[in-house]
C-alpha positions as CSV (number, residue, x, y, z in Angstrom):
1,X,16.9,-78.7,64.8
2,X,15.3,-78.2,61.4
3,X,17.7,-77.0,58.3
4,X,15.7,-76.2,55.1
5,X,16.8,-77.3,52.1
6,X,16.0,-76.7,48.4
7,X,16.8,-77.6,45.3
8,X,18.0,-74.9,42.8
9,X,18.6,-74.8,39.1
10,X,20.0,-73.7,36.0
11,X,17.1,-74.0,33.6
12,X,16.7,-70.6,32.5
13,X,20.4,-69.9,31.9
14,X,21.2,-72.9,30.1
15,X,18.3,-72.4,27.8
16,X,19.9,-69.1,27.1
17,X,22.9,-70.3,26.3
18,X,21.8,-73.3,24.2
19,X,19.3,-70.5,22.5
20,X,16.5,-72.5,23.5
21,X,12.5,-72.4,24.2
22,X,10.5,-73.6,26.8
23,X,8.3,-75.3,24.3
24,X,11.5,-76.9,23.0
25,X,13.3,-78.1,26.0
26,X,9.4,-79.1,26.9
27,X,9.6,-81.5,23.5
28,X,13.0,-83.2,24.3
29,X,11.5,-84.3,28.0
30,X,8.1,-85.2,26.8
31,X,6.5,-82.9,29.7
32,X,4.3,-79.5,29.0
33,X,6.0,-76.5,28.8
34,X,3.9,-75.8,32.0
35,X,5.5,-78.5,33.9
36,X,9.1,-76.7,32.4
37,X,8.1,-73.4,33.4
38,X,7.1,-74.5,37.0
39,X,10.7,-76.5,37.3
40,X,12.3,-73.4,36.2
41,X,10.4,-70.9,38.2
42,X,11.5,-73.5,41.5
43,X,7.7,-73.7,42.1
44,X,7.9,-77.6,41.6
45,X,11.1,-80.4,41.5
46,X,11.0,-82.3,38.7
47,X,11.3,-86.2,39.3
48,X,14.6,-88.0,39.4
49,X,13.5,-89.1,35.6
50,X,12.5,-86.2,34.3
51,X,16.0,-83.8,35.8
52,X,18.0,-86.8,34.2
53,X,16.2,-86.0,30.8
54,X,16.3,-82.0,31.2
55,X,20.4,-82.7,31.5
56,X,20.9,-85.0,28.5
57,X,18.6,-82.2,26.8
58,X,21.5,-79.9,27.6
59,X,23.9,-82.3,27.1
60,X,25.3,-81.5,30.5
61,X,25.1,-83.8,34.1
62,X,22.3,-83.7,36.1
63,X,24.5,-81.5,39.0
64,X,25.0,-79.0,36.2
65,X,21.6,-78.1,36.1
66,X,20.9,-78.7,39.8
67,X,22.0,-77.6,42.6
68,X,20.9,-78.3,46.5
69,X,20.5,-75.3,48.9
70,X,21.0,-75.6,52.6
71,X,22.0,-79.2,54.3
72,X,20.3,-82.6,55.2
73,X,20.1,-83.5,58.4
74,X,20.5,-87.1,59.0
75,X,17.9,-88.8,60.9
């Protein structure tokens, strides 16, 4: 029994909201705008670091901008 599970977020409409760039949010986490784009896009997960700076960035918590799609399974 195999449940997938990934990891959404809220990049791209809190950027909006906070009227902010790529390139900017990219400054306040020390990572390339690359790396932002890819977290944003959902083709990579960011580290537990890294989604701890993109919150503070926003000034929001980490769940605010992250949320996890589908269920564990415990081993």
């Amino acid at each position: 029994m195999s449940t997938t599970v990934a990891l959404k977020n809220n990049i791209r409409r809190l950027r909006f909201e906070k009227n902010m760039t790529q390139e900017e949010l990219a400054l306040r986490t020390s990572v390339s705008r690359q790396t932002i784009m890819s977290i944003e896009r959902g083709q990579t997960n960011p580290s537990v670091l890294l989604a701890y700076k993109i919150a503070a960035a926003f000034d929001v918590s980490v769940t605010a901008v992250f949320d996890m799609e589908g269920e564990l399974v415990p081993v």
